[in-house]
N, C-alpha and C positions, 0 to 999 in steps of 0.2 A: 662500516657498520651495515649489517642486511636488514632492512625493512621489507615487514610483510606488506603486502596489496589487498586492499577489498577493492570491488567492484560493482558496480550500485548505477542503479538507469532513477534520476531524478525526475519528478511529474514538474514540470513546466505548465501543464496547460490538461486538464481533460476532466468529466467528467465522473464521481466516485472515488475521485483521488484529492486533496489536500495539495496547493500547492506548495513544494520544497519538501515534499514524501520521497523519503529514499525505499526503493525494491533492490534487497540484496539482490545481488549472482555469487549464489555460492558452485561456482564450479560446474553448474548445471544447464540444461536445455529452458527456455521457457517460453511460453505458447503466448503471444499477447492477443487479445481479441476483445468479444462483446459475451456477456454470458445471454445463454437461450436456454430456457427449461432448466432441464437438471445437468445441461453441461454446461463448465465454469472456466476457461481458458487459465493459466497460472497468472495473469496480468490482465485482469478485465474490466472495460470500461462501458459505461453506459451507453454512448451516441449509437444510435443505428446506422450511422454514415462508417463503423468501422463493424469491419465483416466479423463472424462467430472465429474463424482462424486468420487472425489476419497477416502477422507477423509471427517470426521465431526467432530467438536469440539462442545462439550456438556456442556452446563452449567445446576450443577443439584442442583444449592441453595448454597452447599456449597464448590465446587469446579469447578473446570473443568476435564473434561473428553475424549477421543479421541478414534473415533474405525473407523477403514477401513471401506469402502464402497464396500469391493469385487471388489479390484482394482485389472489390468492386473498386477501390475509391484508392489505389495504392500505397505506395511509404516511401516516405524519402529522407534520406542524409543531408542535414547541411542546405534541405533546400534542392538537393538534384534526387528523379525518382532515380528508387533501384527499382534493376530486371527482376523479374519474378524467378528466370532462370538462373542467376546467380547468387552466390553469398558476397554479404560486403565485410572485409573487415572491420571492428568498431577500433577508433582510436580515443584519446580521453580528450574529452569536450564536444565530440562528436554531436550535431542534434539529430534525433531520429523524431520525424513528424509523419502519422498518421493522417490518412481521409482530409487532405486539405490544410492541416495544419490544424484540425481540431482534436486534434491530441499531439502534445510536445513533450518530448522528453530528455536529458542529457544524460548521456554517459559518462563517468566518472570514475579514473581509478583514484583512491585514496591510501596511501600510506602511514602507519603508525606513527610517522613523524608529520607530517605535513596536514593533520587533521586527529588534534588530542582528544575530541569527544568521542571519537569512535572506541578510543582506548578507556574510556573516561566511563561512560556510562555504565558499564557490566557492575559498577560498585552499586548499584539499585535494581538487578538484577533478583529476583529471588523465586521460590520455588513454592509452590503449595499444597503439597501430598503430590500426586503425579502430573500437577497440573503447571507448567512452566513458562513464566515469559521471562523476556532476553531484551529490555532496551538497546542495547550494545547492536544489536544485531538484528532488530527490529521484528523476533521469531517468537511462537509459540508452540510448544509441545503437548501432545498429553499423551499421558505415558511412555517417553522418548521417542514418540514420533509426530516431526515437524506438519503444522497445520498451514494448510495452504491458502490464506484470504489474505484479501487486501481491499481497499478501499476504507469506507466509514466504518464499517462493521469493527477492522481491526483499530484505525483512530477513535472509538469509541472504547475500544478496550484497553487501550493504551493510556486513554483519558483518564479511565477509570482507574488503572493500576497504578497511577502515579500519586494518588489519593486513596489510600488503601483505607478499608472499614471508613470511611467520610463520604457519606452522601452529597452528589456531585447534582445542582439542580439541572432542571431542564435549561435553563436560560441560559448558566455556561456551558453545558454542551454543543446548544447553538452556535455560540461566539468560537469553539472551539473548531467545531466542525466544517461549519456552515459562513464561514468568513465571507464569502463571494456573496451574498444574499441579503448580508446588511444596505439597508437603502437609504439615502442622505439623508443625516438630520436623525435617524435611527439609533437607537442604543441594544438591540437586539437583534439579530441576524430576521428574515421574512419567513419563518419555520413553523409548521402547525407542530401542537408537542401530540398530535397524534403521529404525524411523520418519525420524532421520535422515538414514541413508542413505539412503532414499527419498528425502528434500528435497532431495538432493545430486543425484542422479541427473536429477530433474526440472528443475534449476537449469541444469546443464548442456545439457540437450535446448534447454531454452527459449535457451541463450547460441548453439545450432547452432555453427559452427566452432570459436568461442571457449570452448566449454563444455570443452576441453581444460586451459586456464589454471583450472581449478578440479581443483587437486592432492590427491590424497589419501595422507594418512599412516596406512601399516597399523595397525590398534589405535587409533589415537591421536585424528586429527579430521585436519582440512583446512585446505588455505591457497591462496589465489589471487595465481598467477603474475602478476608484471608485467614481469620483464625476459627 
């Protein structure tokens, strides 16, 4: 029996990412770095210890591949650097660690058979005039073409859509989000809900027309419109 393969780099460790966030590969090139002004690398993390291009993951037909970008603070496999002059192949379980090891990540191939959520979740899947998310495959469109964010912005939007028309408060957002921040003895992550609101504001700029269906409840937190 032939099973399909996804391929997916898992956040181990880094800032603006969730840890156990899967970033599909579908097939494609992707730039990992730090975003600066209005450039946004396709996998971008917060730390300034990792450079605006730091890494690039390589699809060449029949694999994946990984080579430095002539980073300040380098990247390494497994714990050994790679040359900046070469590509490394990726194999699965691979760890690829950024700037010290302040950013971890695993590579992953996954099969239809050996990982049933993947196949699982498209049944919550739904569409809202042009406006499309994809649990299955953790993607966003509008109007059939794929939006490129990651980090909290899109875990906030994910948050939201899995609670459709139900205003989601600030405080579970926190816990949702912002897990790392909870401090002993706490029942709420350490989050001003103006940081929040910031994430909301941002969320919506990134959705452009559609960033209206991201509702807010005075005082309370937010919910994203579907009908």
């Amino acid at each position: 029996m032939q099973h399909s393969a996804c391929h997916f780099l898992i956040i181990e460790k880094g800032d603006s990412y969730t840890k156990g966030e899967r970033i599909p590969l579908n097939c494609t090139d992707l730039v990992i770095g730090r975003s600066w002004k209005a450039d946004r690398p396709d996998v971008a993390f917060d730390s300034l210890y990792v450079s605006r291009r730091h890494a690039q993951v390589i699809w060449d037909g029949a694999g994946y591949l990984i080579r430095d970008l002539a980073s300040k603070h380098g990247t390494c496999i497994n714990g050994t650097p790679v040359n900046p002059e070469q590509s490394h192949r990726l194999e699965g379980g691979d760890q690829i660690g950024l700037a010290g090891g302040l950013v971890i990540m695993t590579y992953k191939i996954v099969t239809d058979f050996d990982d049933r959520t993947i196949t699982m979740t498209h049944l919550f899947s739904k569409a809202v005039e042009a406006f499309e998310i994809n649990l299955d495959t953790r993607e966003v469109c509008i109007e059939g073409i794929p939006l490129k964010f990651f980090g909290k912005e899109r875990d906030l939007l994910f948050t939201l859509y899995r609670c459709p028309n139900k205003a989601v408060s600030y405080d579970e957002i926190k816990k949702e989000l912002w897990p790392e921040r909870l401090l002993d003895g706490g029942s709420v992550p350490d989050v001003e809900n103006s940081e929040v609101t910031a994430l909301i504001y941002r969320l919506r700029k990134r959705l452009g027309k559609y960033g209206s269906r991201i509702v807010t409840v005075a005082r309370y937190g937010v919910f994203l419109k579907t009908d």
